[in-house]
C-alpha positions as CSV (number, residue, x, y, z in Angstrom):
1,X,-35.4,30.3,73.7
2,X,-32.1,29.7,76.1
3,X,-33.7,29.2,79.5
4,X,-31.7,30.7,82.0
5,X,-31.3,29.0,85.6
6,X,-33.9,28.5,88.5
7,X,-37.1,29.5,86.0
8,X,-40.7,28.1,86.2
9,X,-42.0,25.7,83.9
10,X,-43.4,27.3,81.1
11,X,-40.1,29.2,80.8
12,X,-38.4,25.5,79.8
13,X,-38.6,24.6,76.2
14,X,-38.8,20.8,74.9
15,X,-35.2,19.2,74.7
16,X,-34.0,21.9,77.7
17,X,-31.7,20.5,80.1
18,X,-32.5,20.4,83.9
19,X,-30.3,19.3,86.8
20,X,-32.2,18.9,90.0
21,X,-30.9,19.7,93.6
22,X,-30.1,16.3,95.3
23,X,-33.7,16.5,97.2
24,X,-35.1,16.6,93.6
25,X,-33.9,14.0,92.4
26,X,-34.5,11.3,95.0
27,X,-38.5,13.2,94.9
28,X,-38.8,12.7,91.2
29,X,-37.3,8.5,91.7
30,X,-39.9,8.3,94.7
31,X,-42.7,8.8,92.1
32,X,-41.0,6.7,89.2
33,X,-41.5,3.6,88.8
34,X,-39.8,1.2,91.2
35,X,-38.0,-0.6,88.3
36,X,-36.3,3.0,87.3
37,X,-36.0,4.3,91.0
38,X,-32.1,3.5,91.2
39,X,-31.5,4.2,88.0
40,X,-32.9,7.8,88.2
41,X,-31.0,8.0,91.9
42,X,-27.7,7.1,90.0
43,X,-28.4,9.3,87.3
44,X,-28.9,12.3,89.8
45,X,-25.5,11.4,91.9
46,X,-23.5,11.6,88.6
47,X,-24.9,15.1,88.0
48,X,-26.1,14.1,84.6
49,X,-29.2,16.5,83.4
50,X,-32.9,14.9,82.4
51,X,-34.7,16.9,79.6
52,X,-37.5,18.9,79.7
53,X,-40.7,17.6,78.1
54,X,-44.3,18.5,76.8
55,X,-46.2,19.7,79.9
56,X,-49.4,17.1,80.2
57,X,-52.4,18.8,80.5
58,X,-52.9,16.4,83.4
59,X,-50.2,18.3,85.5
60,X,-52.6,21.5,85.8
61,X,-50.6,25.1,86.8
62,X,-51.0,25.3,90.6
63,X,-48.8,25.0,93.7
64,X,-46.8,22.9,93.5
65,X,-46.2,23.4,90.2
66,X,-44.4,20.0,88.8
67,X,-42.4,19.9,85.3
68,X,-42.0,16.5,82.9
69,X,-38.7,15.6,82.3
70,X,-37.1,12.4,80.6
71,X,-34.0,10.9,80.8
72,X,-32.7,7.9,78.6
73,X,-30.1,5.2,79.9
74,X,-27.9,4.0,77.0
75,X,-28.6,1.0,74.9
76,X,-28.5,-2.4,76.0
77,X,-26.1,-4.6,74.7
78,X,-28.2,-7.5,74.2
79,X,-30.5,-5.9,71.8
80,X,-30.0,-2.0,71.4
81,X,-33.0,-1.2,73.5
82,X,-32.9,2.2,75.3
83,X,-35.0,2.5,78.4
84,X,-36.6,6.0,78.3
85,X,-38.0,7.1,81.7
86,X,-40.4,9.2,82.6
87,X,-39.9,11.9,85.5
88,X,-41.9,14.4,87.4
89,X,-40.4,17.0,89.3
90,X,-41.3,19.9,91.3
91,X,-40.2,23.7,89.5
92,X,-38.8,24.4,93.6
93,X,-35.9,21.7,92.8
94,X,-34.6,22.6,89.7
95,X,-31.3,23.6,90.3
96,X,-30.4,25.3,87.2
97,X,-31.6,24.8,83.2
98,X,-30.1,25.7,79.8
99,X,-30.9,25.5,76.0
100,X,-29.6,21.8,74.1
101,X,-26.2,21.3,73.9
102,X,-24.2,23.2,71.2
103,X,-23.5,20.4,68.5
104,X,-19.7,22.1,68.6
105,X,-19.7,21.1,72.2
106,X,-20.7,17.5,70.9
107,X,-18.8,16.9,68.0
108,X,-16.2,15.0,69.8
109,X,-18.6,12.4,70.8
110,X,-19.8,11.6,67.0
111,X,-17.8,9.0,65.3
112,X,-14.7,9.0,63.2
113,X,-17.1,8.7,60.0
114,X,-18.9,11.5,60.8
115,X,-16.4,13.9,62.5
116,X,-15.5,15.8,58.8
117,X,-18.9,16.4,57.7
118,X,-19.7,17.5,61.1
119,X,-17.2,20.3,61.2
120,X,-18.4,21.2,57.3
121,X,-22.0,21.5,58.9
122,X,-20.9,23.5,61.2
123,X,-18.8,25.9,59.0
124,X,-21.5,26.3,56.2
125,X,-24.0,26.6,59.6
126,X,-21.6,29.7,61.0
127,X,-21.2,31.1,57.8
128,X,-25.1,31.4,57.7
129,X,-25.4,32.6,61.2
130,X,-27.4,29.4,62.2
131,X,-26.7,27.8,66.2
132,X,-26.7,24.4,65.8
133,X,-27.9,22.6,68.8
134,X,-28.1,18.9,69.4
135,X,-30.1,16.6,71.3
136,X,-31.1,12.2,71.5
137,X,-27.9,10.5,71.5
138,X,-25.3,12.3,70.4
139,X,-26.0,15.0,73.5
140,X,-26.6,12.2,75.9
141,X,-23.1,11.0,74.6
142,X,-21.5,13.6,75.3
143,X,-22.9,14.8,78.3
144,X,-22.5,11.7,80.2
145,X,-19.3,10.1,78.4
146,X,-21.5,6.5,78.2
147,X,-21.6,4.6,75.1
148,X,-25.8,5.9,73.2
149,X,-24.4,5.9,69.5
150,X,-24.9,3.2,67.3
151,X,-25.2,1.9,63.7
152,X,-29.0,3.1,63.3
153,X,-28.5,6.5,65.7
154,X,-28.9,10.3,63.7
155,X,-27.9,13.6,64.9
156,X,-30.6,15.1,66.3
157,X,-30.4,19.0,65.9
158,X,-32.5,21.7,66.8
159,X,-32.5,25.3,64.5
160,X,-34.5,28.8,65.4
161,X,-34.2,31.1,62.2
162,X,-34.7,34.4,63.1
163,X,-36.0,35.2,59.7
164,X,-37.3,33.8,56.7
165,X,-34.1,33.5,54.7
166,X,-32.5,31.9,57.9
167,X,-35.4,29.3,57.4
168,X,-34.7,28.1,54.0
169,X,-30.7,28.3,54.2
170,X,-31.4,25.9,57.2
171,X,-33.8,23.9,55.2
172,X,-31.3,24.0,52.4
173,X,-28.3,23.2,54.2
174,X,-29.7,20.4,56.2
175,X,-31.0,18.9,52.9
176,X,-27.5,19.0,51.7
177,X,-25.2,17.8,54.6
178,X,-28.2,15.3,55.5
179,X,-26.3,13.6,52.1
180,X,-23.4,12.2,53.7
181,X,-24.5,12.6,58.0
182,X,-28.2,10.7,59.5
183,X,-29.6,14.3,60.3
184,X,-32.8,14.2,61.9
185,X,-34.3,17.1,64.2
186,X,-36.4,20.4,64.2
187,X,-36.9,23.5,63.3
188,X,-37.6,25.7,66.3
189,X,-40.2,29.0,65.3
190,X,-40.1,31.9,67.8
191,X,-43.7,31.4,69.2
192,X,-42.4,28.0,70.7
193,X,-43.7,25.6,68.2
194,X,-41.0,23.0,66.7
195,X,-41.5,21.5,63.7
196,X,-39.5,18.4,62.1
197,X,-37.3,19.7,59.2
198,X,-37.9,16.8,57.0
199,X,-41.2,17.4,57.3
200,X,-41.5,20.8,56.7
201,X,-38.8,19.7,53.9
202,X,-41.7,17.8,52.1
203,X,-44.3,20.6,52.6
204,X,-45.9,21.4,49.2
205,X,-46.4,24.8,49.6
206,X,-47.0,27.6,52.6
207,X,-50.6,25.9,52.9
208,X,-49.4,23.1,53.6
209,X,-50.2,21.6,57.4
210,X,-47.2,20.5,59.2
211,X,-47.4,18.8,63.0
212,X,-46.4,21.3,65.6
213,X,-45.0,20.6,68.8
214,X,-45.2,23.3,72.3
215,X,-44.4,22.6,75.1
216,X,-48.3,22.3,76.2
217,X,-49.8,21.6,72.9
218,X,-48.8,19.0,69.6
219,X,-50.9,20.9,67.0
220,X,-51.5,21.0,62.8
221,X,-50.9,24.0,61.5
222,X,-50.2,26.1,58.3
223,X,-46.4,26.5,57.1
224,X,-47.6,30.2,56.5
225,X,-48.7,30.7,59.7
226,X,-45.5,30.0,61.3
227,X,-43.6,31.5,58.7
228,X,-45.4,34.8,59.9
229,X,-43.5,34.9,62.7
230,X,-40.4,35.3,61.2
231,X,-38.9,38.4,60.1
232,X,-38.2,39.4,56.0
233,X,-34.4,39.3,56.1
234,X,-31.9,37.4,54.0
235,X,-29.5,34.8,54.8
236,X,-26.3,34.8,53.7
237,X,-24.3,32.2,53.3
């Protein structure tokens, strides 16, 4: 899943971060919208990353081959708003790419209410052999060192069991530390399809449809089905 640097499109996976060369950046604010186009150029000269996005099927595979990214300024004062912003960028300027931020990497960004259950997430996550990463505010917080958290924010994280008793120990444990910390996020399965875990939380059973997201495709299908893509090992905990 951790994309590596200087790889083509469909090697990104939603909620990867991309920093574009200079010439990238002021190519993806030339076709933004003019009321983002300084925004995006400032965002570039600080060196902050955009995030990789679900490929539209309107952005067909052929030379050039462009990628959809997103970036998010923070909230505005006068009414908490975030401006999301749409990019398009060409696969030749990407500069380099990795997998979402660690959420030990973040923690320093959550607030002091949060900071102690944080760490226990973390140590009931390492003790399970589950890597917690973190995207949404709490990444962009700590990324760029400006002010996204508020009142009504979660903690986006993202989780790729490797087997079936990973799965439910993650289901389980975000059940249980989403008691006392706004957890929100998704489940990441090994063909690429992401799943929220609150959703796949309230599944009935393994027949059960659930919304899957790709990076080309936003799909229903069967918990079963993506259970089979998981091996039969145990988590321990």
């Amino acid at each position: 899943m951790l994309a590596q640097p200087d790889l083509a499109p469909r090697d990104l996976a939603r909620h990867d971060l991309v920093w574009l060369s200079p010439a990238g950046w002021e190519h993806a604010a030339a076709l933004a919208h003019p009321g983002v186009r300084d925004a995006v150029l400032r965002w570039g000269q600080a060196r902050w990353p955009a995030v990789a996005t679900r490929i539209s099927p309107a952005l067909a595979p052929g030379p050039p081959v462009h990628l959809p990214l997103g970036l998010s300024l923070p909230p505005r004062a006068r009414d908490g708003a975030k401006a999301r912003i749409a990019l398009v960028a060409r696969a030749g300027d990407i500069a380099r790419s990795r997998a979402p931020l660690p959420f030990a990497q973040a923690i320093g960004a959550v607030p002091d209410a949060w900071r102690l259950h944080s760490g226990m997430l973390l140590d009931d996550a390492g003790r399970a052999g589950l890597d917690l990463r973190v995207y949404g505010s709490v990444a962009l917080q700590a990324l760029t060192g400006q002010a996204y958290l508020t009142p009504a924010s979660d903690i986006d994280l993202l989780l790729a069991p490797r087997s079936i008793g990973q799965y439910r120990c993650a289901l389980a444990l975000l059940a249980r530390h989403a008691r006392a910390l706004p957890l929100d996020g998704e489940i990441l399965f090994p063909g690429g399809q992401a799943v929220a875990w609150k959703e796949l939380l309230r599944a009935p059973d393994a027949k059960a449809r659930v919304l899957a997201k790709s990076m080309h495709v936003v799909s229903l299908v069967t918990v079963d089905s993506l259970l089979a893509s998981l091996s039969t090992d145990t988590c321990t905990t």
